[in-house]
C-alpha positions in Angstrom: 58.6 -175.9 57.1 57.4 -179.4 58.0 60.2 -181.3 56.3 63.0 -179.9 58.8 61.0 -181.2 61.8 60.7 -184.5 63.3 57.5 -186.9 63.9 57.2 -185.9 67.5 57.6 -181.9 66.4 54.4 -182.2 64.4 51.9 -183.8 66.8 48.9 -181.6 67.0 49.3 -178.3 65.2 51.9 -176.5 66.0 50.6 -172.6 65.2 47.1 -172.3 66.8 46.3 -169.8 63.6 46.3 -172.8 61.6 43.7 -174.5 63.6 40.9 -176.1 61.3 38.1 -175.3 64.4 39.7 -171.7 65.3 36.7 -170.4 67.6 36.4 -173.5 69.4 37.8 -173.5 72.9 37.7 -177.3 72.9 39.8 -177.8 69.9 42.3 -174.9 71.3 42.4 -177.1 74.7 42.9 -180.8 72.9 45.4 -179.6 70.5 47.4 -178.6 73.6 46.6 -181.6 75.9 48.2 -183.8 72.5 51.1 -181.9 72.4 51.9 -181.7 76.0 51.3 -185.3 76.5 54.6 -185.9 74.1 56.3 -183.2 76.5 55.8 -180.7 73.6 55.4 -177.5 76.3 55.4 -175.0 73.5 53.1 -173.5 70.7 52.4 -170.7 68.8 49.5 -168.3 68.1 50.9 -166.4 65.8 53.7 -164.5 67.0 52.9 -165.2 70.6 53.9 -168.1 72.5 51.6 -170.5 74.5 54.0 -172.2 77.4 52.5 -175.3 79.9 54.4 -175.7 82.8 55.5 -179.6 82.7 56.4 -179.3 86.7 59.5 -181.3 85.7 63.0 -180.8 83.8 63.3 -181.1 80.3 66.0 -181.3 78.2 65.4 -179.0 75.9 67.9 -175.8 77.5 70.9 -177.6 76.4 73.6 -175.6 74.4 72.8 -177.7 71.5 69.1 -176.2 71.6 70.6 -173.0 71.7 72.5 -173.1 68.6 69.7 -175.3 67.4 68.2 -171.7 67.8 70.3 -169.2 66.6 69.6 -167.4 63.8 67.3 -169.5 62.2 64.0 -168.6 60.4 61.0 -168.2 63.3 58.9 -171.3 62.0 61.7 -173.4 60.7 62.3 -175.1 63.5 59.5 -176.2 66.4 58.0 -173.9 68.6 60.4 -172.6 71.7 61.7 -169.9 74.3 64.8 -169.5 72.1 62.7 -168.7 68.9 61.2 -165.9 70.6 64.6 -164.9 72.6 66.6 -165.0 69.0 63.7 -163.3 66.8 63.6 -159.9 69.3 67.5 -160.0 69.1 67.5 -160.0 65.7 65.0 -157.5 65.1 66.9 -155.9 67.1 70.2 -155.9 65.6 68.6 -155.6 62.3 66.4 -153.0 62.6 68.1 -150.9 64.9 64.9 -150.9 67.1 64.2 -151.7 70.3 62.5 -154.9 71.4 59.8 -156.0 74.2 59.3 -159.6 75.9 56.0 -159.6 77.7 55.7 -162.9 79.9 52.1 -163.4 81.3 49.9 -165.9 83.1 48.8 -167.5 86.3 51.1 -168.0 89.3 52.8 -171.3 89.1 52.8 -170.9 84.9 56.6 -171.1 85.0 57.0 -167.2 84.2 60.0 -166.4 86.1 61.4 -169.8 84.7 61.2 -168.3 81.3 62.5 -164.7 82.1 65.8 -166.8 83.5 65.9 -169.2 80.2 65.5 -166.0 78.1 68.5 -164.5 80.0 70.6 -167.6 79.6 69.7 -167.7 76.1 71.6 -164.2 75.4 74.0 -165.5 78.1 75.4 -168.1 75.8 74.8 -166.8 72.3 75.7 -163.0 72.4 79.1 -161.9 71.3 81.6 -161.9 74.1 84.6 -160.0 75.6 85.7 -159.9 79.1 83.9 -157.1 79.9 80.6 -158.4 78.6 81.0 -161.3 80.5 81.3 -159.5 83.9 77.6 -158.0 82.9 76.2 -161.5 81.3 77.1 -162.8 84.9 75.9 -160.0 86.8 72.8 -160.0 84.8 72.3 -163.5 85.7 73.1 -163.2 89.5 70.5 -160.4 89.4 67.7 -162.9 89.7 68.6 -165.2 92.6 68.8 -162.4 95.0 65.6 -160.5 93.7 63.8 -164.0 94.5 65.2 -164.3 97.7 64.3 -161.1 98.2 60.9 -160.8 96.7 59.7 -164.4 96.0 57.4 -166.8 98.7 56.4 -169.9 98.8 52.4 -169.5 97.9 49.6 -172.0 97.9 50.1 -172.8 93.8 53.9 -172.1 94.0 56.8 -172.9 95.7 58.9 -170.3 93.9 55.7 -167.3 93.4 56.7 -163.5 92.6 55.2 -161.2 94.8 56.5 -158.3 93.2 56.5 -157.4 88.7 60.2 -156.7 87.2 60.6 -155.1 84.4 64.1 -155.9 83.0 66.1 -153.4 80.3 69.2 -155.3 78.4 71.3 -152.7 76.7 73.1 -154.3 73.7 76.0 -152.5 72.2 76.4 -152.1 68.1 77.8 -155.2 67.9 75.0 -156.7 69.7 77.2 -157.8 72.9 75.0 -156.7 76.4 76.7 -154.3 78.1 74.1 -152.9 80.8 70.7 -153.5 82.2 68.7 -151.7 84.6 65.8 -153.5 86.5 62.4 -151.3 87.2 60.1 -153.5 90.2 56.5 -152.7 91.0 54.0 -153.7 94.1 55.8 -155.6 96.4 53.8 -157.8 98.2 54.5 -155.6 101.7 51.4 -157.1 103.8 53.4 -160.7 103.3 55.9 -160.1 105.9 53.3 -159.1 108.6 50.9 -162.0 107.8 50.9 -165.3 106.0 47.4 -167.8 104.7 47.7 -171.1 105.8 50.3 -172.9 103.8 52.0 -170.1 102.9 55.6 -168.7 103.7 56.9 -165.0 104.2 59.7 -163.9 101.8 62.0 -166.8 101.5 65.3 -164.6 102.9 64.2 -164.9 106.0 64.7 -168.7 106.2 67.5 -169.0 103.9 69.2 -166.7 106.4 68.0 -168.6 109.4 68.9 -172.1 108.2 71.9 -171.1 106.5 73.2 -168.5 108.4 76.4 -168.7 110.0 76.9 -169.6 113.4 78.5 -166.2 114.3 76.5 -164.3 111.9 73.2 -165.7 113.5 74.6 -164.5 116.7 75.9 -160.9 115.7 72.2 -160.7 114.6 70.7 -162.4 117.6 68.8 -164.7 115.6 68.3 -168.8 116.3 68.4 -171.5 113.5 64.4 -172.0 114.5 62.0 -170.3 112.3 59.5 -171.1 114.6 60.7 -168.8 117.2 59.6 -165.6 115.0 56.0 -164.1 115.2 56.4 -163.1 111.4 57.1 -166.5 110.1 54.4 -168.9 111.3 51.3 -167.2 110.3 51.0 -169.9 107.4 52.3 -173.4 109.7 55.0 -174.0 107.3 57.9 -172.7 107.9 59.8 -175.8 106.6 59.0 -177.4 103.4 60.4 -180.7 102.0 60.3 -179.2 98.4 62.5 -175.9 99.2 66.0 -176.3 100.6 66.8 -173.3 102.3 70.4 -173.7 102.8 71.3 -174.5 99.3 69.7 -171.3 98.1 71.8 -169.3 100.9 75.1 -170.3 99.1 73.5 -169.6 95.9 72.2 -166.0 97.0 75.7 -165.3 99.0 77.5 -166.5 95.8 75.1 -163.7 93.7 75.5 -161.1 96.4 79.7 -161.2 95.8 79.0 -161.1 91.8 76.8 -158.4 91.9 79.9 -156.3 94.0 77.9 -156.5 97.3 81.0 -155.9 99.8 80.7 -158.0 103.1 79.7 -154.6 105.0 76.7 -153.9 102.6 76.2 -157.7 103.0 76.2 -157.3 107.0 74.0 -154.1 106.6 71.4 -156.1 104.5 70.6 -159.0 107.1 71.1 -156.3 110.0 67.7 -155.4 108.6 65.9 -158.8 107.5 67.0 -160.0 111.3 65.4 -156.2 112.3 62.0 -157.6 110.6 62.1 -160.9 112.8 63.2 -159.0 115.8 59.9 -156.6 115.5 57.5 -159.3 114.9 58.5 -160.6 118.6 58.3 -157.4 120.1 55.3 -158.3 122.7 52.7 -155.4 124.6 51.0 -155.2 127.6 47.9 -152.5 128.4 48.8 -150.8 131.3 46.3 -149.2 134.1 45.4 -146.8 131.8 45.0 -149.1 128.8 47.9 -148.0 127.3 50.1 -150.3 125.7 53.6 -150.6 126.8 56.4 -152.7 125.8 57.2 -156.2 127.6 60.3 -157.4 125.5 63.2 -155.3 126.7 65.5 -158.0 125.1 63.6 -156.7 121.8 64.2 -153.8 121.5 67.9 -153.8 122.7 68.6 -155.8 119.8 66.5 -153.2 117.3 68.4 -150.3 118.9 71.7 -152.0 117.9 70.5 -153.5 114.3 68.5 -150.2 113.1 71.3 -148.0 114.9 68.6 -145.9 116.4 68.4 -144.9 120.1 66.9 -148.1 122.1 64.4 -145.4 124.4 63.3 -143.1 120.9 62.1 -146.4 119.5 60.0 -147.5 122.3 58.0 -144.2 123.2 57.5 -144.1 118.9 55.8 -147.9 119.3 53.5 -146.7 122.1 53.1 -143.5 121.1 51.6 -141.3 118.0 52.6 -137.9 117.3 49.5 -135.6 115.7 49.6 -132.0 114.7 46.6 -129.8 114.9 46.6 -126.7 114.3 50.7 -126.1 114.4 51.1 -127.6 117.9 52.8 -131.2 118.0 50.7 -133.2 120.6 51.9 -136.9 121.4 49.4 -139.5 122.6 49.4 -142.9 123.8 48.3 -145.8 121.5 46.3 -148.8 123.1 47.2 -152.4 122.6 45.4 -153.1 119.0 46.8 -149.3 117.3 50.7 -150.6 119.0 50.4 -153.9 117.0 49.2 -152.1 114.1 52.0 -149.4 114.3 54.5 -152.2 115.2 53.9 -154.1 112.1 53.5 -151.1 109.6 57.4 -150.4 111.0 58.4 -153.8 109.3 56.1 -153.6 105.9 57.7 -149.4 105.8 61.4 -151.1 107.0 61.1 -154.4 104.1 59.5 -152.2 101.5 62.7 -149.9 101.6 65.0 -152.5 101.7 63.8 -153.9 98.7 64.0 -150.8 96.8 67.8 -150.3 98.0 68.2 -153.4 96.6 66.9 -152.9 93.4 68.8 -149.9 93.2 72.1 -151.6 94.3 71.3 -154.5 91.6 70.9 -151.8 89.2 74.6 -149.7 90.0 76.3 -152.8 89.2 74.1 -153.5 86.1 74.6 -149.8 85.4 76.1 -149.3 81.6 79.6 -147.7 82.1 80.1 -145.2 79.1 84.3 -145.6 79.4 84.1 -149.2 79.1 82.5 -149.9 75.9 83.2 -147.1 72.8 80.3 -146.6 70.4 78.0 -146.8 73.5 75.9 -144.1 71.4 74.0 -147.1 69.4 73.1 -148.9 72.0 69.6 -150.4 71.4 67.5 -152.0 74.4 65.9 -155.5 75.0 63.1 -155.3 77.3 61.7 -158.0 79.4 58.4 -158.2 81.7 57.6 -160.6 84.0 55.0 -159.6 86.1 53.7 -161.3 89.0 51.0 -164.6 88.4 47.0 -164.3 89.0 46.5 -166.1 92.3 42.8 -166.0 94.3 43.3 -166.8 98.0 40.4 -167.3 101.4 41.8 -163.8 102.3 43.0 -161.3 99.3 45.2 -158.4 100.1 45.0 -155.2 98.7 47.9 -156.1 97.1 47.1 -159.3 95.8 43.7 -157.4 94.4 45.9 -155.0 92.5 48.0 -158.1 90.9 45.0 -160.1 89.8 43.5 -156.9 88.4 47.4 -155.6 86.3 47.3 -159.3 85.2 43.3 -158.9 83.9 44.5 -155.7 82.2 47.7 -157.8 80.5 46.0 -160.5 79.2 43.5 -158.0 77.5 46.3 -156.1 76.3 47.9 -159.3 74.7 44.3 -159.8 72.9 44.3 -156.5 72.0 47.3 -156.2 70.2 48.0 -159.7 69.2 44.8 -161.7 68.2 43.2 -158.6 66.7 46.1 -157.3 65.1 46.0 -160.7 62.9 42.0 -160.6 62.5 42.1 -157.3 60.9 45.3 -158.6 59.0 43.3 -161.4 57.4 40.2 -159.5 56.7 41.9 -156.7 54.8 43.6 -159.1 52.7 40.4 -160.4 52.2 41.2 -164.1 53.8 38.4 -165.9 55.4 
């Protein structure tokens, strides 16, 4: 093992089971910190592998490392990505069985990163034909749009999931992909009503704004300034030097086209992101009563036309709340505070769905066609999780309470099955 790896390979240990001082938290910790300080981000417990974000680019994703990679013994060569990525495809090709990549950790930990590398991985080194790579590609645009979609910039992270993706990769007998289907949980809804300081809403809505066509922008009755929109200055920061909106438009209009978005379904999709920023403006006054009535006519003209719903229907249903009791429909004014409330649970119930029809969309064109690849009977699944990162804020949501706690359950799960799996390995063999 050692003699087909360099000097720099074999600082530290490079398998934390071979750790001298294996229950001390400090050796775990310095054996990491030595290896990271020679840009050495990866290492091994066992079958599992330990990743450190180096907040920089690497060159270790070339090609070269690929085939560096590629079907070669697991602890031949040093720890990486690709050793994992290439072991589950071969135990899946060999065995006939299918395969599960769990990805885990804090927000920030570079989890998303990885999922993308992973994909790449298969990308490049899978068997190819001209149908496969129409599905390699789509598989690959699948991502930008889901982060423009469901990714914000967060306190820890520029690039944070707020929503867990569970990713299937169907490989055919021969071991080419040739579908995927893409299963999302818990998106971060309460986001696009209300932002911590220092944080963004979902990054779409200023891609579209600073990237947006000129005669898009209008159609949609939208200005270039993010600052004009209720929903997306809760957090003071709707520009940051780090993120460059309008390159990630191209690159999510680019991934809209692969993944056989026509321009109407394109022009339905931002009729409803520019719906969102539209409702976060709409304003309310309490009338004598105390009732809440709308002030922004301008509003709700453009809502009627984006949403295609009649302009006076919408109104009265802001203002108003219908309740039946006893089998008799009675309808009842709302005050100020219960028309904001009903106002911004609109644009949480109008982004959630979107979302969904996305993922659902994504997953058509991902969508295995039988007719296109013979001997689909064998085909044998990859799966790969990337859930969303453990993040604690001045104000949690719900939602964010529910991600730090699926996270909590993960990592447990990981000790579970990992680290105890190899204890009672070791002790029935009898090894100290």
């Amino acid at each position: 093992m050692e003699s087909a790896l360099t000097a720099r390979d074999r600082v530290g240990v490079q398998d934390f089971v071979l750790l001298e001082n294996f229950t001390s938290e400090a050796a775990f910790i310095e054996n990491l910190r030595k290896r990271f300080k020679e840009n050495l981000i990866y290492t091994y417990i066992g079958s599992v592998l330990v990743s450190v974000n180096p907040y920089k680019e690497l060159e270790i994703y070339s090609k070269q490392n690929m085939e560096r990679y590629r079907g070669v013994s697991f602890y031949e060569v040093s720890p990486h990505l690709y050793a994992i990525a290439d072991n589950s495809y071969r135990s899946l090709r060999t065995e006939r069985k299918d395969q599960c990549i769990l990805i885990s950790g804090e927000s920030g930990a570079g989890k998303t990163e990885a999922t993308k590398k992973i994909l790449q991985y298969y990308a490049v080194t899978c068997p190819a034909s001209q149908q496969v790579e129409t599905v390699k590609d789509r598989l690959l645009q699948s991502n930008p749009v889901l982060e423009a979609f469901g990714n914000a910039k967060t306190l820890r992270n520029d690039n944070s999931s707020r929503f867990g993706k569970y990713m299937d990769v169907q490989f055919d007998y021969r071991g080419a992909p040739v579908g995927g289907h893409i299963l999302n949980y818990l998106l971060e809804k309460s986001r696009v009503v209300h932002q911590n300081h220092g944080e963004r809403n979902f990054h779409i809505f200023y891609q579209l704004l600073e990237g947006g066509e000129e005669d898009l922008l209008r159609r949609l009755g939208l200005e270039k300034n993010p600052q004009q929109y209720h929903y997306l200055v809760k957090g003071h920061c709707a520009r940051v030097s780090s993120i460059n909106d309008k390159n990630d438009w191209k690159v999510v209009r680019r991934a809209l086209s692969i993944i056989s978005f026509n321009d109407n379904e394109v022009e339905d999709l931002l009729s409803i992101v520019a719906s969102v920023l539209h409702l976060g403006n709409v304003q309310f006054a309490a009338d004598e009563q105390g009732n809440a009535q709308v002030t922004t006519e301008n509003q709700i003209k453009y809502l009627a036309r984006l949403l295609a719903v009649e302009g006076s229907v919408l109104r009265d249903a802001l203002i108003h709340k219908k309740i039946i009791a006893k089998g008799e429909e009675l309808i009842s004014p709302l005050n100020l505070e219960q028309a904001a409330y009903a106002r911004d649970a609109l644009a949480k119930a109008i982004y959630g769905r979107t979302f969904s029809w996305l993922v659902n969309k994504v997953n058509k064109s991902l969508a295995y066609k039988e007719g296109e690849f013979p001997g689909w009977r064998s085909t044998t699944v990859l799966g790969l999780l990337d859930i969303y990162g453990f993040e604690v804020f001045q104000h949690n949501s719900f939602e964010q309470f529910c991600i730090n706690y699926c996270n909590e359950k993960l990592q447990q799960l990981f000790i579970e099955l990992t680290l105890k799996s190899e204890q009672e390995e070791y002790e029935s063999e009898g090894i100290a």
